[in-house]
N, C-alpha and C positions, 0 to 999 in steps of 0.2 A: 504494500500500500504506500501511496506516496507522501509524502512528509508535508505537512501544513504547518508552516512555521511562522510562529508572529512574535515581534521585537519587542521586548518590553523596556522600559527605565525607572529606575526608583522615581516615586514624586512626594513630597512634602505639605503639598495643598491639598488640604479636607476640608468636608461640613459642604456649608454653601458655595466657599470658595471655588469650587472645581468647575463654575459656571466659566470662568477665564480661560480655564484650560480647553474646554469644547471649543470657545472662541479664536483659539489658538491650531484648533484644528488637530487635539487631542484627546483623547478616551480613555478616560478615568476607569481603574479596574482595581480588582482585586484580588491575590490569589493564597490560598488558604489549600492544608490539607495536612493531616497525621504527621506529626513532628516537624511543622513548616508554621514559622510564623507569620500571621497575617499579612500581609504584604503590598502596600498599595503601590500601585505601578501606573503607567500611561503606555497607552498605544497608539501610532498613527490612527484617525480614524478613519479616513477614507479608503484609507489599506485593510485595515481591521474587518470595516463592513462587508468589503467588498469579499472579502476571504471568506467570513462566516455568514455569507449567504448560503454556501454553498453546506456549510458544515449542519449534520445532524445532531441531535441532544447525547446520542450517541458514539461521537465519529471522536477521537483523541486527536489532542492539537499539540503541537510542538511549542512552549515560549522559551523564549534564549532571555535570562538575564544574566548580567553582569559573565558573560562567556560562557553562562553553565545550559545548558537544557533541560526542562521538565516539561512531562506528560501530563497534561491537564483536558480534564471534561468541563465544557461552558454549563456553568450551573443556575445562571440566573444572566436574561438581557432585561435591563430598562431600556426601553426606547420612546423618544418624541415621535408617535404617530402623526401630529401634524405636520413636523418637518420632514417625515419619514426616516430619522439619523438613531444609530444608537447613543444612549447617555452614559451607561456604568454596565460593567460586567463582572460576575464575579466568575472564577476559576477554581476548580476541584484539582489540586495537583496529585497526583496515585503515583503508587507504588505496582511496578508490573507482580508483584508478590500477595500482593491483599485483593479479595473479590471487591466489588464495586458495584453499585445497584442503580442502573439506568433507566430510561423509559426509549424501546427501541421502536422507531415507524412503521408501520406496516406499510406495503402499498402493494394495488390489488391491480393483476395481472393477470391477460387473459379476456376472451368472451363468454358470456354466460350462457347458453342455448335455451334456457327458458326465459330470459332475456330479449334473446334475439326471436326467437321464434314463437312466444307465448304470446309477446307483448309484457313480462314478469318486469316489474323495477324492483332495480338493485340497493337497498339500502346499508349504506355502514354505520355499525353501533358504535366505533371504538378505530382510534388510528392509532394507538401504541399499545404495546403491551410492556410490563417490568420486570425487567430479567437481573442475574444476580450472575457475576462471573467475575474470572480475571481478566484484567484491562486488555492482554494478546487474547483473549478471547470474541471480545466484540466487535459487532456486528454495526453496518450502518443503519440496515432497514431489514424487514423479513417480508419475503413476497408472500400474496396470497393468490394462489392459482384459483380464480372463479370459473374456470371454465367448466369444473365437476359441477357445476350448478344445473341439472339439467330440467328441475321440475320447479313450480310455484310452491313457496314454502322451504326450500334448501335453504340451509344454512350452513357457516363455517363456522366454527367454536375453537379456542385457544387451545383447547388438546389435538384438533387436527391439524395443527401446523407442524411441516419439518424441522426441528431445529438440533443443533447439535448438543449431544449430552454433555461438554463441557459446559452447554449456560440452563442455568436453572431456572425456566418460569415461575414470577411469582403472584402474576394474574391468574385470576378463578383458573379453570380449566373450563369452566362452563361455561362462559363468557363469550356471548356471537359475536361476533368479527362483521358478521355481514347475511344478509337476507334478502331473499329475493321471494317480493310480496308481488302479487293479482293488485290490478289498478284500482280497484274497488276498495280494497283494502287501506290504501294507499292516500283515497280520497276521504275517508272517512277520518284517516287519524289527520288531514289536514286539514279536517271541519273540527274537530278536537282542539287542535292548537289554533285555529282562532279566536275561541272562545275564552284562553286561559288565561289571567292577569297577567299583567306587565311588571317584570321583575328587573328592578333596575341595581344593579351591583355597584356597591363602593370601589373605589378605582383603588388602585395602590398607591400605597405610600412612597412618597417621592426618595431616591436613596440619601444616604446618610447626610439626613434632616439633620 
């Protein structure tokens, strides 16, 4: 696998201050992990973004400080939606020797023939599942082949996925992945959710308020 490597530098500026530094055209972070101390750092940000577009919650990244290299899983992005930029990141740095407990992607692979040929829609219940392994063990994503879907009412469940007996799921095993409902079906639970109040979620707290 190819090496994803991003530069970091010690920084000094905390709290609200680190508003200057985005202004500067830098990305406030932080990296943390089993006998590491907290560590606050900066990173290019247009390099940074540009890099971890690509990166899964999954996928291990390279940071080089001060000459050294560490293995780190992105564990937390703040981001300005309206400017669409990231704000603060923090960093899981691992030991390739200690299991580690991720949330990996699923993505769903294939044509479904009651799909295609019933007129069936395809619903998914769930895009990750949490798996529990060592860090050379992981995975970017795990496919789901739909194409065993062949009747109205098929489902996929997190025990019928392939995956390797080095990483241990820690999602139910009963847990549908995805279903492939009759349109009637289909229409009724979207007469359902119209009817149901409007839940409006507290945003997150801004980082180190």
């Amino acid at each position: 696998m190819k090496e994803i490597l991003l530069k970091a530098t010690h920084r000094s500026v905390i709290g609200k201050q680190v508003k200057a530094l985005r202004r500067q055209g830098l990305l406030p972070a932080v990296l943390y992990g089993r006998g590491f101390e907290p560590t606050p750092v900066v990173f290019d940000l247009k390099e940074t973004t540009h890099t971890l577009s690509f990166v899964a919650s999954s996928t291990l990244v390279t940071i080089e400080l001060d000459g050294e290299k560490h293995l780190a899983l992105v564990r937390e992005k703040q981001r300005d939606y309206i400017r669409n930029i990231l704000k603060h990141i923090d960093f899981q740095l691992v030991s390739m020797q200690d299991k580690i407990r991720v949330n990996v992607p699923l993505e769903l692979v294939g044509e479904s023939w009651a799909v295609k040929n019933l007129n069936g829609i395809m619903v998914a219940n769930i895009s990750f599942i949490e798996v529990e392994c060592l860090p050379q063990d992981l995975v970017d994503k795990i496919t789901v082949d739909v194409s065993v879907m062949k009747t109205i009412g098929a489902n996929i469940l997190v025990r019928d996925l392939a995956i390797a007996n080095t990483i241990t799921v820690l999602t139910d095993p009963t847990e549908v992945i995805v279903v492939v409902t009759g349109q009637a079906a289909e229409e009724a639970a979207e007469g359902a959710a119209e009817i149901e109040p409007e839940v409006i979620e507290k945003g997150k707290k801004e980082e180190e308020a």
